[in-house]
C-alpha positions in Angstrom: 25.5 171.1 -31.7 25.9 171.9 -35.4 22.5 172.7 -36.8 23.4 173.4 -40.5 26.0 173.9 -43.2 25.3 176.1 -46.0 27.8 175.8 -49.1 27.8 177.8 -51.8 31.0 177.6 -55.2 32.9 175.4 -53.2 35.2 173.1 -55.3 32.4 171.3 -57.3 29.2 172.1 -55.2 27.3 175.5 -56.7 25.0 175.4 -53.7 23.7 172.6 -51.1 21.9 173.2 -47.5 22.5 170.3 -45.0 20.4 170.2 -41.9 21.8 167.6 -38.9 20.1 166.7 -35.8 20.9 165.3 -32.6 22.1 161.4 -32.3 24.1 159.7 -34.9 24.3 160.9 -38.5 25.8 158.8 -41.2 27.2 160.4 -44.2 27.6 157.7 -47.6 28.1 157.7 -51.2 30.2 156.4 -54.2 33.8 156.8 -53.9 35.0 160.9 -55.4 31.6 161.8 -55.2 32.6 164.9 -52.6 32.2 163.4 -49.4 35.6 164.9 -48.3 34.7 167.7 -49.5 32.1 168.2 -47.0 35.3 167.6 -44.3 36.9 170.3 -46.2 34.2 172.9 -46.4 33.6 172.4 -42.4 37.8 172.8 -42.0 37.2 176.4 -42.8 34.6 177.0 -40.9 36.8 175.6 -37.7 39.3 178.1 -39.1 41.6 176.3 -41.5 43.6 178.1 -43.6 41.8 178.4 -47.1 43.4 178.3 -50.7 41.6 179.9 -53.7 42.0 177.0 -55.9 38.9 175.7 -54.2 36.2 178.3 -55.1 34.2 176.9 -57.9 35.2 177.5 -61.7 33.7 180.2 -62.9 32.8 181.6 -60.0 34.4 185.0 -58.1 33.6 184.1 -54.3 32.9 180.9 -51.9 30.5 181.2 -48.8 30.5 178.4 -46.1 27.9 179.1 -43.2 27.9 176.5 -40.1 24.7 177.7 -37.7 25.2 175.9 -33.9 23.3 176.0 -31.4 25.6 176.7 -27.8 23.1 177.3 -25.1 24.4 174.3 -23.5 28.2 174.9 -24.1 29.3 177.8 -21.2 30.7 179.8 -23.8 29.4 183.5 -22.8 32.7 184.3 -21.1 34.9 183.5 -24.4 32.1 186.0 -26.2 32.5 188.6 -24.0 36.9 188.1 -24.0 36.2 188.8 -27.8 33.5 191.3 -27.8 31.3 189.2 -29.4 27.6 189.2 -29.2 26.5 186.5 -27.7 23.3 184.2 -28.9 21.9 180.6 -28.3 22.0 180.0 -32.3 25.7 181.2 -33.6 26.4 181.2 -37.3 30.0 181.1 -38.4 30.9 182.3 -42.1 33.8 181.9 -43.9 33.7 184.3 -47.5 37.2 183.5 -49.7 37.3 185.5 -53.1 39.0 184.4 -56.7 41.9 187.3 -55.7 42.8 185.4 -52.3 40.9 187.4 -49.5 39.9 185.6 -46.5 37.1 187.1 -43.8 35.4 185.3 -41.2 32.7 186.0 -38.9 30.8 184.9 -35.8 27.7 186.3 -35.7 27.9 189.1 -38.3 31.1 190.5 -36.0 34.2 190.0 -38.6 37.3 187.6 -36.6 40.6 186.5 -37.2 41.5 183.1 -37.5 42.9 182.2 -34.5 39.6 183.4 -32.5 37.9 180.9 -35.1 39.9 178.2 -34.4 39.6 178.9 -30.9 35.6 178.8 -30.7 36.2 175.7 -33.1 37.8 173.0 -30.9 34.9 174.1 -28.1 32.5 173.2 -30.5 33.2 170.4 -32.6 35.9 167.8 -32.9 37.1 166.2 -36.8 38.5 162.8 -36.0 39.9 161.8 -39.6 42.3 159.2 -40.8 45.4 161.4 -40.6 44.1 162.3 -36.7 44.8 158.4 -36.6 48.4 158.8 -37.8 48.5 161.8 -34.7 48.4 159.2 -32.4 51.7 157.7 -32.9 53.1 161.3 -32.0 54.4 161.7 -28.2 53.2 165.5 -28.2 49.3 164.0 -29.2 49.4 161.1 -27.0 50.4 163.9 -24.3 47.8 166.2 -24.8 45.0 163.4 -24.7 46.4 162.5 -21.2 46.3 166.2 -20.7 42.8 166.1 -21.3 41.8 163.1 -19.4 44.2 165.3 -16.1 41.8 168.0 -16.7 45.1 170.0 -16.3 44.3 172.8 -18.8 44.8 175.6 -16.1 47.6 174.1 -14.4 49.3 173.7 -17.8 48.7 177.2 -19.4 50.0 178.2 -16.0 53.5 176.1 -16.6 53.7 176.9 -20.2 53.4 180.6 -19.2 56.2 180.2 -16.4 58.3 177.8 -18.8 58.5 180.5 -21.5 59.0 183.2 -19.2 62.0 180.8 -17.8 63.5 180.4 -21.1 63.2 184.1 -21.9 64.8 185.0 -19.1 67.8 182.1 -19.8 68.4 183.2 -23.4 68.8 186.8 -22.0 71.2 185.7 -19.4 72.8 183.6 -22.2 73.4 186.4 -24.6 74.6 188.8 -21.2 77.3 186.5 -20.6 78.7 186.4 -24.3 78.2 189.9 -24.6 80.2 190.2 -21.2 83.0 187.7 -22.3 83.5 189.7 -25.4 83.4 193.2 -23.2 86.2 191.5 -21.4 88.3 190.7 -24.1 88.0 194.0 -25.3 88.4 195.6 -21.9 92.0 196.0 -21.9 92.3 197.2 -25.1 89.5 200.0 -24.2 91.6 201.3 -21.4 94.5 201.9 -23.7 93.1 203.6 -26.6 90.9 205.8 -24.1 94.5 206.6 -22.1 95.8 207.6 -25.1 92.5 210.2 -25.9 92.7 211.5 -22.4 96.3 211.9 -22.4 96.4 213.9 -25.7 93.2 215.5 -24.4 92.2 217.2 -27.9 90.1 219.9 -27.9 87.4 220.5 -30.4 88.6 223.6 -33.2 92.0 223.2 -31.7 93.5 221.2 -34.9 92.5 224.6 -36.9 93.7 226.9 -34.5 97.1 225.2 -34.5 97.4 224.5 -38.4 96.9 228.1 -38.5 99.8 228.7 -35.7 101.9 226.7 -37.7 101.6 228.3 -40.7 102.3 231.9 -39.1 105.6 230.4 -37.1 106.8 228.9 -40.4 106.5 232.3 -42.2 107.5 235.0 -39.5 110.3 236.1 -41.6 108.3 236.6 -44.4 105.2 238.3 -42.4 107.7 240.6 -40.5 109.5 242.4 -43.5 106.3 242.8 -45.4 105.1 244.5 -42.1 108.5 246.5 -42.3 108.4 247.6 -45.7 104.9 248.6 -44.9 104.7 250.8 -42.1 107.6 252.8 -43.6 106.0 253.1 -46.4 103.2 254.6 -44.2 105.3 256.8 -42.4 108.9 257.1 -41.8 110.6 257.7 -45.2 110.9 260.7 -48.0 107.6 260.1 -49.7 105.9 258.7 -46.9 102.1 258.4 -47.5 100.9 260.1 -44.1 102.8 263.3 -44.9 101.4 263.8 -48.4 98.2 262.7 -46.7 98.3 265.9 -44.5 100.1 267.8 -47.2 96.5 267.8 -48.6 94.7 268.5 -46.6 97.2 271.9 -46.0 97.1 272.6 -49.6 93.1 271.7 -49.4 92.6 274.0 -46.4 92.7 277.4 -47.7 90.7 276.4 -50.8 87.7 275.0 -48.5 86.9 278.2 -47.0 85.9 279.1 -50.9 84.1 275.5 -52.1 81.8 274.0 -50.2 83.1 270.6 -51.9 86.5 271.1 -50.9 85.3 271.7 -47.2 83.4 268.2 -47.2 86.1 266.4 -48.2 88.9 267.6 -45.5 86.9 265.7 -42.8 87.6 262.3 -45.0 90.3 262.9 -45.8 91.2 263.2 -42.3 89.2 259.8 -41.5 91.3 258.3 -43.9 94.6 259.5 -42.4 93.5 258.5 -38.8 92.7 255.1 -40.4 96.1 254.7 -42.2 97.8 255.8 -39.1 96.6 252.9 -37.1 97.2 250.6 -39.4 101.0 251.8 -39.3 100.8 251.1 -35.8 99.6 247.8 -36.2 101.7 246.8 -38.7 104.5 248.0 -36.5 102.6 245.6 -33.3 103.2 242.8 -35.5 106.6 243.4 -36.2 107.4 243.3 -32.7 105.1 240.4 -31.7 106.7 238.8 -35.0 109.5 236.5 -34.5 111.0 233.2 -35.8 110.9 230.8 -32.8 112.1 227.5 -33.4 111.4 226.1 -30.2 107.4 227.0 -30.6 107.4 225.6 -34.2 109.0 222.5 -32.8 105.9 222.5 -30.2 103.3 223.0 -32.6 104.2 220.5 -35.2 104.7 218.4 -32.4 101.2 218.7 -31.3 99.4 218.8 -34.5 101.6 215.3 -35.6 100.2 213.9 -32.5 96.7 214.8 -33.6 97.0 213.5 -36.9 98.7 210.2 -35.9 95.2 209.1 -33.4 92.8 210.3 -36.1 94.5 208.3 -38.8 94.8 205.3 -35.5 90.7 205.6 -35.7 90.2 206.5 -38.8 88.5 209.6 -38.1 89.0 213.2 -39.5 88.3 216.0 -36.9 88.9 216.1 -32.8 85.3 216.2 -32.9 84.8 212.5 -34.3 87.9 211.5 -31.5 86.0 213.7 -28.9 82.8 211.4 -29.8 84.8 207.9 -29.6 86.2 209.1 -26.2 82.4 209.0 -25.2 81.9 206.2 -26.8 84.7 203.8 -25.2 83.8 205.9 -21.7 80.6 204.1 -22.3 81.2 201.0 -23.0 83.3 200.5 -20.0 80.8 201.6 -17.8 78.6 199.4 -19.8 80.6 196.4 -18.9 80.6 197.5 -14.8 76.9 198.0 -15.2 76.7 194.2 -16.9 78.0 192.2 -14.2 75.0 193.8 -11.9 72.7 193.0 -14.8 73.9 188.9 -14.7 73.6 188.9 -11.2 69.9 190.7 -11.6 68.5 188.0 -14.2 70.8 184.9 -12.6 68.5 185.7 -9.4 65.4 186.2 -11.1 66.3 183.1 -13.2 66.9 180.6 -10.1 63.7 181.8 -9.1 61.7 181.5 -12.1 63.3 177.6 -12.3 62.0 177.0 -8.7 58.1 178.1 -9.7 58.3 176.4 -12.8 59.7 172.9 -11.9 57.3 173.0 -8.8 54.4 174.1 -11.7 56.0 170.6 -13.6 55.2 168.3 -10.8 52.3 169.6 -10.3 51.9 168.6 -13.8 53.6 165.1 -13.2 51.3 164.3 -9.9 48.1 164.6 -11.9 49.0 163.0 -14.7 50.2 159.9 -13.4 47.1 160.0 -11.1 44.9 159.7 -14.0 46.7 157.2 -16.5 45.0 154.3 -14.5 41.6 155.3 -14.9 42.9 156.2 -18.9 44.2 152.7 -19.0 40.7 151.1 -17.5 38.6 153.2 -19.3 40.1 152.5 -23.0 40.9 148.7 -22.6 36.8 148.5 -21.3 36.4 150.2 -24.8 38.6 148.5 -26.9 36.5 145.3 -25.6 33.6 146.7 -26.8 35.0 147.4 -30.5 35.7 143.8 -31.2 39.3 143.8 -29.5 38.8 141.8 -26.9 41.7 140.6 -26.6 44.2 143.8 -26.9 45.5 145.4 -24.1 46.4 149.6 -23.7 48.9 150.8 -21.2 50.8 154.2 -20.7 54.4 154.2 -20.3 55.2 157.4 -17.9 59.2 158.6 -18.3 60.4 161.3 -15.4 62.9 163.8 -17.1 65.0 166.3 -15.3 64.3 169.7 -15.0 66.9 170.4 -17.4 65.1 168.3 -20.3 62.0 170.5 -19.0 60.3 171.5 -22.4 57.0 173.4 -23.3 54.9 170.4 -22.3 56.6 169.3 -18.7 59.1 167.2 -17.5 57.6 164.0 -18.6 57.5 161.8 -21.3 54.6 158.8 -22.1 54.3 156.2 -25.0 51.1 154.8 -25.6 51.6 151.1 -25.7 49.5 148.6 -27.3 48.9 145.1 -28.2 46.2 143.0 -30.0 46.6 139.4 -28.8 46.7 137.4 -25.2 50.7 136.7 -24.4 51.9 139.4 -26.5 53.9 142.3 -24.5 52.3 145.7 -25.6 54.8 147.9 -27.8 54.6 151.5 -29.2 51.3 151.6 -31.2 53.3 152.9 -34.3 55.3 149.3 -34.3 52.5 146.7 -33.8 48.7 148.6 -34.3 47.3 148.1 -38.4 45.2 150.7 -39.5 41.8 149.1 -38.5 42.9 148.7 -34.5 44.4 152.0 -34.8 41.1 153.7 -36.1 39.1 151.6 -33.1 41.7 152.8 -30.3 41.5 156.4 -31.7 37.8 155.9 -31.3 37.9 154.7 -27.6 40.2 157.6 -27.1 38.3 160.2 -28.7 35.2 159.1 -27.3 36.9 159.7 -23.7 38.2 162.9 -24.8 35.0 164.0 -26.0 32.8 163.1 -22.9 35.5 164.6 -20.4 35.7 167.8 -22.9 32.1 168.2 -23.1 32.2 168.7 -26.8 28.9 168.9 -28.2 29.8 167.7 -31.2 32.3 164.8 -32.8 32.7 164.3 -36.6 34.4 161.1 -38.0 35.9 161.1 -41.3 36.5 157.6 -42.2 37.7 156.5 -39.2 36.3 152.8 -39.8 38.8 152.1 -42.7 40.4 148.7 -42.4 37.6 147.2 -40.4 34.8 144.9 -41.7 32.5 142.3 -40.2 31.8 141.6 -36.3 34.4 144.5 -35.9 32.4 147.2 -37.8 29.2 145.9 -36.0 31.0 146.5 -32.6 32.0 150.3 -33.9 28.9 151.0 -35.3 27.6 149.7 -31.6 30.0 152.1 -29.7 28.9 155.2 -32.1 25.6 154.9 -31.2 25.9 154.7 -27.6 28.4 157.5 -28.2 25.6 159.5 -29.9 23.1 158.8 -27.0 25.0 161.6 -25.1 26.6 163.8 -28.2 26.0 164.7 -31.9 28.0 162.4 -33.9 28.5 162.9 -37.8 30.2 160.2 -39.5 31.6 159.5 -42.7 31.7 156.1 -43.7 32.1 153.3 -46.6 30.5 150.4 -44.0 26.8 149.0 -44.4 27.1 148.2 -40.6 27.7 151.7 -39.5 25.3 153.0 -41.8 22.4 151.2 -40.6 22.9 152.2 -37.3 22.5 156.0 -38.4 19.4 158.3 -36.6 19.8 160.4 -40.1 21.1 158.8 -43.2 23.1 161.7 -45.7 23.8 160.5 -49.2 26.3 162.4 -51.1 26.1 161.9 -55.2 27.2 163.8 -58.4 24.7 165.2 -60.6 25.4 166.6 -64.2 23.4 168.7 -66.4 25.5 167.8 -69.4 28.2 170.6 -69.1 28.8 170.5 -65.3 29.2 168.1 -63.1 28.0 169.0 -59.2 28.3 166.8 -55.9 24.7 167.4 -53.7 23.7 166.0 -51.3 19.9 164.3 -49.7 18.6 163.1 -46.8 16.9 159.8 -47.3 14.0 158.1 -46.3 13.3 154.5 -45.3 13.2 153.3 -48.8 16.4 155.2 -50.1 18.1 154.2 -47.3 17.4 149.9 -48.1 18.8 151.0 -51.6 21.6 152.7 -50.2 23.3 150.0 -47.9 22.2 147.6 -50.5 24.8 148.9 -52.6 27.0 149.4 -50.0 26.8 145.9 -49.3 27.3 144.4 -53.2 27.3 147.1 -55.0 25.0 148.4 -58.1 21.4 147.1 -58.8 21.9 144.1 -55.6 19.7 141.4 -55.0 16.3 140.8 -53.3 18.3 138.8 -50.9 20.5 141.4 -50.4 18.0 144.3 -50.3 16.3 141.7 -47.4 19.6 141.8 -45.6 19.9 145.8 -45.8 16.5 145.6 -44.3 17.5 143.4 -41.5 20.3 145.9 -40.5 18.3 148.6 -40.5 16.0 146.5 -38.8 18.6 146.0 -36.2 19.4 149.1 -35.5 16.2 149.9 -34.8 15.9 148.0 -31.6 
């Protein structure tokens, strides 16, 4: 039950502390004095997103504070799923600040929205005129019968089965495309990966053989420079290793005299050794030397070869063909290793589909087990709400497990109609906005009592009603409130007077700013009150006597 609302800078109320008790409590006043803002103020408390724009000029922060009081409402387990701390008295607080921040908590312990929203609908229920407007949707009118089912196990278990389903057919979808494509490709694959393995390039063997080629096309050239060479190291007149060893002759005798001399013979010995080898060598290469057409031929052959399938992939280096050869190796095993993956989730799909279309009508049972007691229940209602003559019936469509979606296999229209002889038709075709508000009360009030919520709020759901009508609604609230806390916004004397708590919402202004507050009113205030409601400003003895008389009324 909600205890309290604090507000504080929200739109135009600085600060106002409402205290509601059990039974029926009527909320009135003149038209834009902030009685919907009240409905907004309690939105964020119930976790609606908030906007900045509503935190009062001038001010840098907005606090809303709701205190209720759950003892009654079972809700220890959702506490301790959120690591809450649990008490009989919870205070909810919403803070929004001028630069956009948001915070909520529940009992001093900061929460996210969706936790908020989530302790909201066990607490309280808004029932406004767009709520009115929900009923003409299939997906409302579904979750209503839901409610009624007392299904809300059996359906989170479909819903988790269904989405697990479709998962698991999306990835089955996307397998198969990506197999079809694999296939097209598959062929192709096998021939460039032929042509890799055939060639079989090796990783520095493109330098090696550039470097081959270069030698082969230049033996002529590297075999008389070796020629020329190693004569001139040995083999002519002047040859460098004899006047090398000439001297160290001529050096010889000297050494036994000069100590530098005598270091030097032993390098320039190291140096003849050295020159004498590479004489050799040079003559090595000469022999191993020669122009070989054939080889060239070979090599060029080779390298062309190479540099035709990097250009094919549009690569530079063996290494980068090396590392598509991988690549296409992979994705032919790939596409083996697919088909055992389709035939994986195709089983674990057919299963899925059996668990989830026997979850369905399981679904399907239950529901159409309980629209006759719906169907009694609100047409007994709608009788007592000054319909007497309309008539409410559910129209139950079986789809296909392939139309399966997130809410079953079924379908259902809530049909109506107002007058004897009439054949009842989709609400949203024959229902005026005063019948709809009274069958969205019958409705909710079922909801409610099979729910168990605590709490109902109704925010001008009497529009488009007057006379014997609004005496019937204001009769069904009250009996309603016998059982629940019921909070009501309304524009109608005959509601009002029927109120446990009157709440009168007004503007005050201290000649600058203008604020909406709000009283509880006594006896007296209350006379005044439906008075005007009744005819308006400054009314009547006669009609002050007839405010009396409703009060009066509901007083018996």
């Amino acid at each position: 039950m909600l205890r309290e609302l604090k507000i504080r800078n929200y739109a135009i109320i600085r600060e106002t502390e409402i205290k509601f008790h059990e039974g029926l409590s009527i909320i009135t006043g003149e038209t834009g004095a902030g009685k919907s803002i009240l409905m907004g103020a309690l939105g964020l408390i119930l976790g609606d997103r908030a906007d900045s724009k509503v935190i009062l000029e001038g001010t840098d922060k907005c606090i809303v504070e709701a205190t209720f009081a759950i003892e009654t409402c079972k809700l220890q387990d959702f506490f301790e799923q959120h690591e809450l701390d649990y008490e009989a008295v919870c205070v909810i607080r919403r803070e929004l600040t001028s630069s956009g921040k948001s915070r909520a908590f529940i009992n001093d312990t900061p929460v996210n929205l969706p936790v908020l929203k989530q302790l909201g609908y066990k607490l309280i229920d808004i029932v406004s005129q767009h709520e009115t407007l929900e009923l003409n949707e299939g997906q409302f009118q579904l979750s209503v019968l839901d409610a009624m089912a007392d299904v809300l196990q059996l359906k989170t278990a479909y819903k988790s089965s269904f989405k697990e389903y479709k998962s698991k057919q999306q990835e089955l979808d996307e397998l198969i495309k990506k197999e079809a494509k694999a296939k097209q490709d598959e062929d192709y694959l096998r021939f460039v990966l032929n042509e890799i393995v055939d060639l079989n390039p090796l990783e520095n063997e493109q330098e090696e053989l550039e470097k081959k080629l270069d030698e082969l096309s230049h033996a002529e050239t590297i075999q008389q420079a070796c020629i020329h060479a190693s004569h001139a190291f040995e083999g002519s007149e002047s040859a460098i290793l004899d006047q090398l060893k000439n001297v160290k002759q001529i050096l010889t005798g000297a050494a036994k005299h000069h100590l530098g001399i005598q270091n030097l013979l032993p390098r320039i010995e190291s140096n003849w050794v050295d020159l004498k080898d590479i004489s050799q060598e040079l003559s090595q290469i000469v022999e191993k030397t020669v122009s070989d057409p054939n080889a060239l031929n070979a090599v060029e052959h080779r390298l062309q070869s190479i540099y035709a399938l990097q250009k094919k992939h549009r690569v530079q280096s063996n290494l980068e063909i090396i590392e598509l050869k991988e690549k296409f190796e992979k994705q032919l095993h790939d596409l083996s290793s697919l088909e055992s993956r389709i035939a994986e989730i195709s089983a674990m799909l057919q299963k899925l589909a059996i668990e989830t279309e026997e979850l369905a009508h399981q679904l399907r049972v239950k529901r159409k087990h309980t629209i006759p007691e719906i169907e009694k229940s609100v047409n007994a209602l709608l009788e007592e709400v000054a319909l007497m003559n309309a008539h409410f019936e559910i129209e139950f469509h079986e789809l296909n497990f392939n139309q399966a979606s997130i809410h079953g296999i079924d379908e259902i229209v809530f049909l109506f109609s107002a007058n004897k002889g009439f054949k009842p038709q989709p609400i949203n075709k024959v229902a005026s906005g005063g019948e709809l508000s009274r069958l969205m009360l019958c409705i909710q009030s079922l909801m409610a009592n099979k729910m168990e919520l605590p709490s109902m709020v109704f925010d001008e759901i009497d529009t488009g009603i007057s006379g014997e009508a609004a005496q019937k609604v204001a009769n069904v609230m009250r009996k309603y409130a016998q059982s629940h806390q019921v909070i009501a916004i309304s524009h109608l004397p005959q509601i009002a007077a029927k109120a446990d708590e009157h709440l009168y919402v007004y503007k005050s202004s201290d000649g600058s700013h203008t604020q909406t507050a709000i009283k509880q009113l006594n006896t007296t205030e209350r006379i005044q009150e439906i008075a005007r409601m009744l005819s308006g400003e400054n009314p009547s003895e006669k009609v002050l006597a007839a405010a009396s008389e409703l009060i009066g009324i509901s007083d018996n």
